[in-house]
N, C-alpha and C positions, 0 to 999 in steps of 0.2 A: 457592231451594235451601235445603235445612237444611243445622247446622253444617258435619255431617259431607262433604256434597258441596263446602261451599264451602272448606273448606279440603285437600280432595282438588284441585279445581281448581287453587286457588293455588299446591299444591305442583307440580304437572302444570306449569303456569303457570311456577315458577321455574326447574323441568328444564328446559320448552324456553329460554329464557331464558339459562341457563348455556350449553346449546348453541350457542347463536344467538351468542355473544358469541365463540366460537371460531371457526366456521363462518357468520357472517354472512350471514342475505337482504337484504332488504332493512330501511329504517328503523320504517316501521309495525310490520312483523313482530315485529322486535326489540323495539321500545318496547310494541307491545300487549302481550304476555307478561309486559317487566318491570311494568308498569299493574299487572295484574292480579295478580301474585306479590304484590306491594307493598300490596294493596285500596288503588287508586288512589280509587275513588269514594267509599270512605269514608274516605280520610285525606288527600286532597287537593284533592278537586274540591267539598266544601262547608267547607274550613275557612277561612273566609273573619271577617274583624271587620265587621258589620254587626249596625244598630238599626234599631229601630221608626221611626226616621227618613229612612234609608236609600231610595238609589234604586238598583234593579235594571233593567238591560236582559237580556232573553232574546232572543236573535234565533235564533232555529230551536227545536229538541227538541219538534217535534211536538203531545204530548199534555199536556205541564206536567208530568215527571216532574221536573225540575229545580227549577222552580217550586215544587211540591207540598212538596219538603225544606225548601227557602229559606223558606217562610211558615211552615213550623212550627219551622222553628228561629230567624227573626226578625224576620219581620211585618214586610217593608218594604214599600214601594210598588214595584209591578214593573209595566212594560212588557212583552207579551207580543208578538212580533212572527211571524206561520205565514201562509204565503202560501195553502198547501193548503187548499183549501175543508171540507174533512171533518172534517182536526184540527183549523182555527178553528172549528169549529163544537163540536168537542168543547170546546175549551176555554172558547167563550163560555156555553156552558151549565155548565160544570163552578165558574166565576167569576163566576157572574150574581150574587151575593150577596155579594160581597168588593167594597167600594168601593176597597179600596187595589191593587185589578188592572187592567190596562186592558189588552185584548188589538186589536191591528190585525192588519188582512187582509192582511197583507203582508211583504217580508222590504228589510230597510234594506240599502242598496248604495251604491254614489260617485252614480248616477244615475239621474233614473226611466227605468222603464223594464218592458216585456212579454215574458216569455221561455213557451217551449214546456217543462216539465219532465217528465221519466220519474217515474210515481209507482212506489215500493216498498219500504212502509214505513219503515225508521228511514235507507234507501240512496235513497232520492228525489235525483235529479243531473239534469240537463241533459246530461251526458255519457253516460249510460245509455238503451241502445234498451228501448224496452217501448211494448207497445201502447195500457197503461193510463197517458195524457197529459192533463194540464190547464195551460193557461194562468196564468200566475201574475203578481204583482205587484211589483218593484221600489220604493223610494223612498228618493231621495236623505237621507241621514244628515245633511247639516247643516239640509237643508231641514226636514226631518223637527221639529229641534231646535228649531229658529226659530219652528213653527206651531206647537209644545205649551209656548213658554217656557220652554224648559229648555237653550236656550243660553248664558244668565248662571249656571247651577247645575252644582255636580258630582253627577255620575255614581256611584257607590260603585262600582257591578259592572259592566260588561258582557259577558256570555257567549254566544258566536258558535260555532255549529254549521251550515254554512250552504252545503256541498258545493260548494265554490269559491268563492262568491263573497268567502267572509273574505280575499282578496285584495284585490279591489278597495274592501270594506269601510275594510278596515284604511291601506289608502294614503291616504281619502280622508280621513278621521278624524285621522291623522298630518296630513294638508295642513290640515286647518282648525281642529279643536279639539284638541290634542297634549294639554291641559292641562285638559280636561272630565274624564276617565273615570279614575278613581282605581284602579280596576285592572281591566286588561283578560284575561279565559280564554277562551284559544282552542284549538278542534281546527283544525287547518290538513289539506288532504288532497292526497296525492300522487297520483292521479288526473290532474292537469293539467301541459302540457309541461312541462319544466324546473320542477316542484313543488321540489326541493330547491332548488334555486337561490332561488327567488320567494321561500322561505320563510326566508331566512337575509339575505335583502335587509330583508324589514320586519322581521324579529328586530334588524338591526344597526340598521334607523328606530328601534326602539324604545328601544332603549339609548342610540341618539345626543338622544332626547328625555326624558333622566333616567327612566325607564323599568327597573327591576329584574327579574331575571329572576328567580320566586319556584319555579317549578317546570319542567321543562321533561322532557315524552316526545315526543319530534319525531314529527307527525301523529297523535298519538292524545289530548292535552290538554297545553295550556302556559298560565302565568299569570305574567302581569307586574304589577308593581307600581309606581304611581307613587311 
């Protein structure tokens, strides 16, 4: 978008926004608008303190958009996690040349494991009917931790985009390493039964593990702080 569209949006963006806050739908709805009135993506979702020493996990976002910002604004070493066969492949070609990248074929969960996923593009779910499906890869997150040595080390970032499963992510993380990931950004999604519920249970895990809440749009980005 140029300027002028992207701040036509925002304003668009904070109209509904005012609406929504009188006349409520639901919480994504709400929070997506205020996101976007706000430029969520560039005023909260990469202002993060990291170095060239730094370790990043990415679990989901497809193509390395996230990534892509994160290395040019501070070259750390990141963890690429894409269970999808296409965007791993985009990314392992796009990263063949950055030793400080490592992409896996996979997406980290409490447990291993093989699910059937709906692909469509940036809405890829397990909960969506579509006929274009592939098989994908789970693996347990501490197990994960333990083969690459990076269970004695902090974490600076991990960021979880991961069409449900940052549920079972998240709990399992809380059971084992509370005290690895120095701050955790997540999209949580309501999509899944009792979503609001789920998602104010590990919001209160995470608080009750000294855990700060640094930002918070319920199901569309939240970031805590250790």
């Amino acid at each position: 978008m140029n300027n002028i569209k992207i701040l036509a949006h925002r304003i668009l963006c904070g109209l509904r926004y005012s609406f929504l806050l009188i006349f409520p739908k639901n919480l994504f709805i709400l929070n997506i608008n205020k996101w976007f009135f706000m430029d969520g993506d560039k005023n909260f979702l990469l202002t993060h303190k990291l170095s060239k020493d730094s370790i990043v996990f990415e679990v989901g976002w497809y193509t390395g958009v996230f990534s892509d910002k994160i290395i040019h604004l501070f070259n750390p070493y990141i963890y690429i996690f894409e269970p999808i066969e296409e965007y791993y492949d985009i990314l392992v070609a796009k990263y063949k040349n950055n030793s400080k990248v490592k992409v896996f074929h996979f997406w980290l969960s409490d447990k291993d494991g093989v699910f059937e996923i709906s692909k469509s593009n940036d809405g890829t779910s397990v909960f969506k009917e579509s006929s274009n499906k592939e098989s994908i890869v789970l693996k347990d997150i501490y197990e994960f931790l333990i083969s690459e040595k990076l269970d004695t080390q902090i974490v600076d970032l991990i960021a979880i985009n991961i069409e449900w499963w940052e549920y079972q992510l998240l709990e399992k993380l809380l059971n084992t390493t509370p005290n690895l990931f120095r701050n955790i950004q997540v999209q949580f999604h309501d999509f899944v039964e009792n979503a609001e519920v789920k998602r104010e249970e590990i919001v209160k895990r995470l608080l009750d593990s000294w855990y700060s809440k640094w930002y918070s749009f319920p199901f569309v980005w939240e970031l805590f702080k250790k």
